[in-house]
C-alpha positions in Angstrom: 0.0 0.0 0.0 1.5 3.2 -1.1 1.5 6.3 1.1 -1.0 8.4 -0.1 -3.6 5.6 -0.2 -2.7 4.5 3.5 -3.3 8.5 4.6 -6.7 8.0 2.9 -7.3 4.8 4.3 -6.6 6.2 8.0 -8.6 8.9 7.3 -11.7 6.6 6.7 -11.1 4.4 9.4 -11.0 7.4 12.2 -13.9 8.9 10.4 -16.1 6.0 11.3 -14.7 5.6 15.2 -15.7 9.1 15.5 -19.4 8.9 14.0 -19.2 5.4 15.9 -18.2 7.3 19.2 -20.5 10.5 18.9 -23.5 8.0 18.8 -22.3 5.8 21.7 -21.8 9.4 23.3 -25.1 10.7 22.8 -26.9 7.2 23.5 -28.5 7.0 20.0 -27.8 3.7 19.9 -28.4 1.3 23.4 -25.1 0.1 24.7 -26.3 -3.3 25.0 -26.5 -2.7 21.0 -23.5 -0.5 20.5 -20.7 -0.5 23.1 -18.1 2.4 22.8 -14.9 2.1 21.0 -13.3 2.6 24.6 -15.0 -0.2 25.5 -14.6 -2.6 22.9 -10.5 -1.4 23.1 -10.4 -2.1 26.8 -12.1 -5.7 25.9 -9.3 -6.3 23.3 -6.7 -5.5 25.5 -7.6 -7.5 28.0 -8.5 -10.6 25.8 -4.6 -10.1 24.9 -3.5 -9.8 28.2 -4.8 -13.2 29.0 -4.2 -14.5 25.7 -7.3 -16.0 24.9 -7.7 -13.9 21.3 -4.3 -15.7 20.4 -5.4 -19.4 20.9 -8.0 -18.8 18.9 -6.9 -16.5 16.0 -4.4 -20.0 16.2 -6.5 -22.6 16.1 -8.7 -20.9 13.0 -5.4 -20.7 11.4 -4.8 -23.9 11.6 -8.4 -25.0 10.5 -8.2 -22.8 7.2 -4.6 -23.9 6.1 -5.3 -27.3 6.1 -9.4 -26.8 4.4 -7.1 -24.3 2.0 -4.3 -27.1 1.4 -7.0 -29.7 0.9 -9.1 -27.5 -1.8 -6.3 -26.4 -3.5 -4.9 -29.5 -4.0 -8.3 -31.1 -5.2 -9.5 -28.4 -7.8 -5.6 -28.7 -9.3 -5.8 -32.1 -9.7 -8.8 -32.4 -11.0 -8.4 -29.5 -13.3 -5.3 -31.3 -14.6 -7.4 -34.2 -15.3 -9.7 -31.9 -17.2 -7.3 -31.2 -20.1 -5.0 -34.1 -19.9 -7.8 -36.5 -20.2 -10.9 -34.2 -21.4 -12.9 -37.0 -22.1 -13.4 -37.4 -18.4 -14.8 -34.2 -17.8 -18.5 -35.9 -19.1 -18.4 -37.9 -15.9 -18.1 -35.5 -13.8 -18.9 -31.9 -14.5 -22.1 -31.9 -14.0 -21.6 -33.1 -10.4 -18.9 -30.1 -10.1 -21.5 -27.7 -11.6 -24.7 -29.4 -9.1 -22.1 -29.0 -5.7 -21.1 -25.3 -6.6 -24.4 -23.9 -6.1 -25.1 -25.9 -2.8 -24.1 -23.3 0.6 -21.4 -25.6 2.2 -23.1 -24.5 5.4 -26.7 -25.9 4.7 -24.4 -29.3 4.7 -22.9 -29.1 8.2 -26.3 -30.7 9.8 -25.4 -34.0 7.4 -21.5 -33.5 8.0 -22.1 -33.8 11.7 -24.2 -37.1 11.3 -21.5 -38.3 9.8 -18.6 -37.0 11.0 -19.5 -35.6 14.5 -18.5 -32.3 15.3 -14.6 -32.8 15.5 -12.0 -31.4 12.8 -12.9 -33.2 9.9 -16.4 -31.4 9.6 -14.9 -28.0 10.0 -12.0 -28.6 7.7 -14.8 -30.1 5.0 -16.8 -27.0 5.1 -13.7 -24.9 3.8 -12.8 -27.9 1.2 -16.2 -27.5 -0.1 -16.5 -23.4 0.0 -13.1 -22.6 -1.4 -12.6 -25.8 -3.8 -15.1 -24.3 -6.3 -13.3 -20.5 -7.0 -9.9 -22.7 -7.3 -11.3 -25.2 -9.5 -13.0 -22.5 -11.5 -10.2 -20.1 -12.2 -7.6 -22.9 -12.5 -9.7 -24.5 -15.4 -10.5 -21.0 -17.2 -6.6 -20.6 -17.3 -5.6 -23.9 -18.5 -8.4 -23.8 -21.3 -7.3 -20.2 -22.4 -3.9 -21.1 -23.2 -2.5 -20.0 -26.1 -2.9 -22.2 -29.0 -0.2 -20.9 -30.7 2.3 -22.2 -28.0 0.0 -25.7 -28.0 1.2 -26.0 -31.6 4.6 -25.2 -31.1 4.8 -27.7 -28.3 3.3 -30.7 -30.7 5.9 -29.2 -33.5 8.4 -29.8 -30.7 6.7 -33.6 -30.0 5.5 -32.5 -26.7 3.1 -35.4 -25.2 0.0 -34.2 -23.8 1.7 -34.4 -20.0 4.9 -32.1 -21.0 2.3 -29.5 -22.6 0.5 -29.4 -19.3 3.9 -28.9 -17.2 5.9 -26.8 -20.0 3.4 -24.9 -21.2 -0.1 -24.5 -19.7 1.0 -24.7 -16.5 3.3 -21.5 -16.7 0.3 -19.6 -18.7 -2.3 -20.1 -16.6 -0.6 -19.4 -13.4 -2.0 -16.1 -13.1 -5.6 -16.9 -13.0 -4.2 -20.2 -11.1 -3.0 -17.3 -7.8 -5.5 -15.5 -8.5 -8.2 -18.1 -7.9 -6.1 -19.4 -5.1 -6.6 -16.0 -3.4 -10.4 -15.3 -3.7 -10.5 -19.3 -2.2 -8.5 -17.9 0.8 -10.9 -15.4 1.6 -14.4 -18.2 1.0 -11.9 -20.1 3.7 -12.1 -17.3 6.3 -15.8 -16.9 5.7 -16.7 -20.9 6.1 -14.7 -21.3 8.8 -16.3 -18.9 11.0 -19.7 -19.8 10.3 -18.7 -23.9 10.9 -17.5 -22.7 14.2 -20.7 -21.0 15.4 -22.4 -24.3 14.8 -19.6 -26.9 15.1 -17.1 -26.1 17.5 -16.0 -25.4 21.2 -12.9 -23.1 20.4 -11.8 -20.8 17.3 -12.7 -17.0 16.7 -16.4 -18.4 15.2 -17.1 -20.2 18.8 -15.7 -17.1 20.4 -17.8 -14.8 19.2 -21.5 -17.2 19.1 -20.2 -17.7 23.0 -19.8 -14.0 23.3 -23.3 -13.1 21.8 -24.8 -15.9 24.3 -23.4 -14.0 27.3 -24.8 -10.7 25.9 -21.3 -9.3 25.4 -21.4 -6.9 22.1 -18.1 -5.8 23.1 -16.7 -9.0 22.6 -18.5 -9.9 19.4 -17.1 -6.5 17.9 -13.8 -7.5 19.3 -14.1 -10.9 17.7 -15.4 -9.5 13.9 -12.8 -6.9 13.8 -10.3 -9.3 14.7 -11.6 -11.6 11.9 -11.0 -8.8 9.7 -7.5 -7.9 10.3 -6.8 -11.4 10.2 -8.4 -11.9 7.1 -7.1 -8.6 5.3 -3.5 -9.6 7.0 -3.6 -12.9 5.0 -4.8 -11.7 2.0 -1.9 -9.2 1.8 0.9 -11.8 2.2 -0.7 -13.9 -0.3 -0.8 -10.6 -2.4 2.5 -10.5 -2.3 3.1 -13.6 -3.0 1.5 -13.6 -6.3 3.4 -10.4 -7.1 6.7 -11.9 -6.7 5.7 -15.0 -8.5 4.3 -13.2 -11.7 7.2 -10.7 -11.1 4.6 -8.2 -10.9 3.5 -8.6 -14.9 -0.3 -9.1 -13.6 -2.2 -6.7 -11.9 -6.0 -8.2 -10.9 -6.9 -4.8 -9.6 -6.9 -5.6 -6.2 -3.6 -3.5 -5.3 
């Protein structure tokens, strides 16, 4: 983030915690409803001091790297299999296309029969929420190649496999990151909801707990935190794709 834009930025963010603090002042807004920034600082602080935020901001980590892992993996492979083997893709694209518009989370009731409410149901509702954006993007590279460099490849007596690696592969690495990115963030979003339903620790648990002890403060603690994590994230992976494309692509997300 460049200077200027991180002035602006600041500018924003202290324009809202002073609306949100004049209407806290003036009790527009109930307390119960609406703590005070003071308030919801002084919760954060001492949810640092004991170190509860940290277990938890951990323990989500944890939960989305491994859902990530798992989805990227999947939608790569079977993408591969897509345009290595394209007669495949009749056996099972229409399932691909049926699953992506079911909301992973109107499938946790049927993951808990099955799985009960330990890891493996959390860490399938971010499989199933981030696999589709990863599988989507990595196929719309791959099938965009060039078919000029296709062509060279076969003049070159390229098999089908050393095409894939040599040349798609390279090319659609782009929209490859780039779908790998937007899955990131549908990881962050399913993990929190999985935790409000399925779990007894994470920042999803922390802030249904909150809510069920009537502590706003707490449940503004626990989205902002979600945030920061989340933005945090994105930004390393950001710059990841930038030093991996060298900083040729720009997605207008800067």
């Amino acid at each position: 983030m460049n200077k200027s834009k991180a002035i602006k930025t600041s500018i924003s963010i202290i324009v809202i915690i002073f609306i949100w603090a004049v209407v806290t002042e003036m009790e527009l807004v109930s307390s119960y409803i609406l703590p005070s920034p003071l308030k919801v600082l002084d919760s954060l602080c001492k949810m640092i001091k004991t170190g509860e935020i940290f277990e938890d901001i951990y323990i989500s980590y944890i939960r989305v790297f491994k859902g990530f892992f798992l989805a990227t993996l999947s939608a790569f492979l079977l993408a591969m299999v897509r345009v290595i083997l394209p007669k495949c893709n009749d056996y099972y694209e229409t399932i691909v296309q049926f699953l992506k518009n079911v909301p992973p989370l109107s499938l946790i009731s049927l993951l808990i029969l099955w799985f009960g409410i330990g890891e493996t149901t959390k860490i399938a509702i971010i499989v199933l929420t981030a696999f589709f954006p990863i599988y989507l993007n990595t196929v719309k590279g791959f099938v965009s190649c060039d078919k000029k460099l296709l062509e060279v490849g076969q003049v070159y007596g390229y098999s089908k496999v050393n095409s894939f690696f040599k040349i798609m592969l390279p090319y659609a690495m782009s929209d490859i990151l780039v779908g790998m990115r937007i899955g990131l963030g549908y990881s962050w979003r399913a993990i929190i909801g999985a935790e409000m339903i399925a779990a007894s620790s994470g920042l999803g648990h922390m802030i249904l707990f909150a809510q069920q002890m009537s502590r706003t403060d707490k449940v503004i603690v626990g989205i902002l935190v979600i945030g920061i994590v989340g933005y945090l994230t994105d930004r390393l992976f950001a710059f990841i794709i930038n030093k991996s494309l060298k900083g040729s692509e720009k997605n207008g997300w800067d």
